[in-house]
N, C-alpha and C positions, 0 to 999 in steps of 0.2 A: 716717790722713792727714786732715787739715783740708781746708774747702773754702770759699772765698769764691766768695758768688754775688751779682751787681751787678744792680740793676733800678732800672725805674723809678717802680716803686709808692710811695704814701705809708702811711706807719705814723703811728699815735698811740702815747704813751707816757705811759703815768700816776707817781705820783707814786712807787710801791713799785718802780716799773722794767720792769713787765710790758708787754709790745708787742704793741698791738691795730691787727686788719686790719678793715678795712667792707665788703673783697670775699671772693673767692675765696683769699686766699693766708693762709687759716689754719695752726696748724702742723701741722696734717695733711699738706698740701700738702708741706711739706719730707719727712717722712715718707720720700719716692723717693731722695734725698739719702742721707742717714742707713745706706740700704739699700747705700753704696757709700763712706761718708764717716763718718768717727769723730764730725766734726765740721763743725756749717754755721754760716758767717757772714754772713750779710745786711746787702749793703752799700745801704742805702738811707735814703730824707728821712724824718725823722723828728718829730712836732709832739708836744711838752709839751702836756698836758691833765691838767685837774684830775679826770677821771673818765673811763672807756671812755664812746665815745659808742653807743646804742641802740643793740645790734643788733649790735655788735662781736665779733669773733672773736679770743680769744688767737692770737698768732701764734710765738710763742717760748717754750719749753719745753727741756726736758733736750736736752741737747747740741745746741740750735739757740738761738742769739743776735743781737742786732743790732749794725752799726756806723754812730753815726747821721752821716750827710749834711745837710746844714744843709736846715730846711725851705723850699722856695719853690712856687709856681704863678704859670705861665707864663714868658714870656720877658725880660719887665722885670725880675721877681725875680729869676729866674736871674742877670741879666746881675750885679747888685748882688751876690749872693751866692756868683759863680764863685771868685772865689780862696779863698774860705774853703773852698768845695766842693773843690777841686782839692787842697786841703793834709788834707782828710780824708781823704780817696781815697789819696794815696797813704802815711797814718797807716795804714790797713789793712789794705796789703800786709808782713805780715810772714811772714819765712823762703821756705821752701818751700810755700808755700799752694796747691794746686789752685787757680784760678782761672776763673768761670763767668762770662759775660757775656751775660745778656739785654739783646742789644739789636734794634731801634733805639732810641738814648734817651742824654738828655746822659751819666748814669751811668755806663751800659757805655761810652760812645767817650772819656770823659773815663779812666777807670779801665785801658782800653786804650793808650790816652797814655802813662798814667804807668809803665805794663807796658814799654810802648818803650822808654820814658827809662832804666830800668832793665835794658835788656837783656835781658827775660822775656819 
């Protein structure tokens, strides 16, 4: 079984496709996932960069990937960037996905939403 897990973390994404974290949510971090799920998919904001930045941590590996959320910081970007975000979010739910929601955070309550709208 697949698992979609919604956050609100930002990822980088280089040009080969590979998904870099600047914190803690390396893909070690999924790791716990993995121990309970075939499959993880991270639903989260994602920024194009021509290079990991310093000090970057791979975050995506064998049977963990991303789905990317249009990039923003703060609430003005967000505000511009909601329906594109809204129509991502609910592009990710497919079939029977276990579905994981770290929240608090627009992410998980947006992704919750569309769980409702869907009758899930």
């Amino acid at each position: 079984m697949r698992t979609i897990v919604a956050l609100e973390n930002r990822f980088n994404r280089t040009p080969d496709g590979r998904v870099w974290s600047q914190g803690w949510l390396d893909y070690s971090f999924w790791q716990r996932y993995l121990d309970v799920f075939d499959e993880v998919r991270i639903v989260a904001r994602l920024r194009d960069l021509d290079q990991a930045p310093p000090g970057a941590l791979r975050a995506d590996g064998t049977r963990v990937s991303f789905v990317p959320v249009p990039y923003y910081i703060g609430p003005w970007q967000f505000v511009r960037r909601c329906l594109a975000s809204r129509r991502a979010l609910r592009a990710a739910l497919r079939g029977n996905d276990a579905v994981i929601l770290r929240v608090p955070g627009w992410t998980g309550s947006m992704l919750a939403g569309a769980l409702h709208a869907a009758d899930r």
